[in-house]
N, C-alpha and C positions, 0 to 999 in steps of 0.2 A: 504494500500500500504506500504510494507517494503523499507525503504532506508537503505541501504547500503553504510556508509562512514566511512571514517580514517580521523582523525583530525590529525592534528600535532602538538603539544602544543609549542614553542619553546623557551626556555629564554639562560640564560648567560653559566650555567652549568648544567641545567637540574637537579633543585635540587627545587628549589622553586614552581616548578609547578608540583611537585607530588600529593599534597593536590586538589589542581584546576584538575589535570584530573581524579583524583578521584570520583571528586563532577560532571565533564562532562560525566564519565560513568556513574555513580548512576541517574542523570537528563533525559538520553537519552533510560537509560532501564525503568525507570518511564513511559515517550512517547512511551515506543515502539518503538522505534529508534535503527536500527542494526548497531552501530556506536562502532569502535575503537578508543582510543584516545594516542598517545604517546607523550610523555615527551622527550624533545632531545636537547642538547646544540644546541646553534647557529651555531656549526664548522661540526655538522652533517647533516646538512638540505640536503646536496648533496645528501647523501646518503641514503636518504629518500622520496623522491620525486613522486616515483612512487605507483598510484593509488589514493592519496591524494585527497579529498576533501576540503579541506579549512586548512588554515595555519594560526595558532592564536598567535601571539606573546607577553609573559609577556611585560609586560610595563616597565622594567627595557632595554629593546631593541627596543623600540619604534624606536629608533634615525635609527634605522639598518631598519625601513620599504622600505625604497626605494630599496636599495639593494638587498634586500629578495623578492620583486616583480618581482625586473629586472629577479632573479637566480630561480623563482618559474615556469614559463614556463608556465603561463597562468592559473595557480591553484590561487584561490582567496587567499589574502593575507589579514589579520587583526588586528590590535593591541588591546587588549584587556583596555580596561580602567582602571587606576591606580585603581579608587572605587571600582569600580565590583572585579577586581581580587584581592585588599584587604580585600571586605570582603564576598569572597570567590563565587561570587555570579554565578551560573552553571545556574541556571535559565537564566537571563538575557544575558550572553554570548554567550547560545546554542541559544537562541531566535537569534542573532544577526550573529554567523555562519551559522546560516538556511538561514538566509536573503542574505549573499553574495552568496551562493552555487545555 
């Protein structure tokens, strides 16, 4: 069975989490997984929203999860763990966006 999803990687400025949705696409073509992953400031999320499967936010914006659930419009919402996203971990992440979605 192919899934078909768009992540949303989200942090401060969209700078930090190029490395991590690098490591989310290389993890999810590994599974077989028909999954896009973008990288996008906070101040874009709006305009992002559609089609979305799961929204994973760096952990430098954890404090902003409320906020981002309220404005996510029933798309799962996530913050990824300081550990995991320092050290860089797609494995346990993508395990963990499977799970909310």
């Amino acid at each position: 069975m192919k899934i078909n999803m768009k992540i949303l990687l989200v942090c401060n400025a969209g700078m930090s989490t190029g490395i991590m949705k690098m490591k989310l696409e290389q993890e999810a073509k590994t599974r077989g997984l028909d999954a896009s992953v973008d990288a996008i400031p906070m101040v874009e999320l709006g305009d992002n929203l559609e089609g979305t499967s799961v929204i994973l936010l760096g952990p430098q914006i954890r404090f902003a999860l409320d906020d981002i659930k309220k404005q996510a419009e029933g798309i799962p919402v996530m913050a990824i763990a300081a550990q995991d996203f320092g050290m860089m971990n797609a494995k346990k992440v993508l395990d963990e966006a499977l799970k909310e979605i």
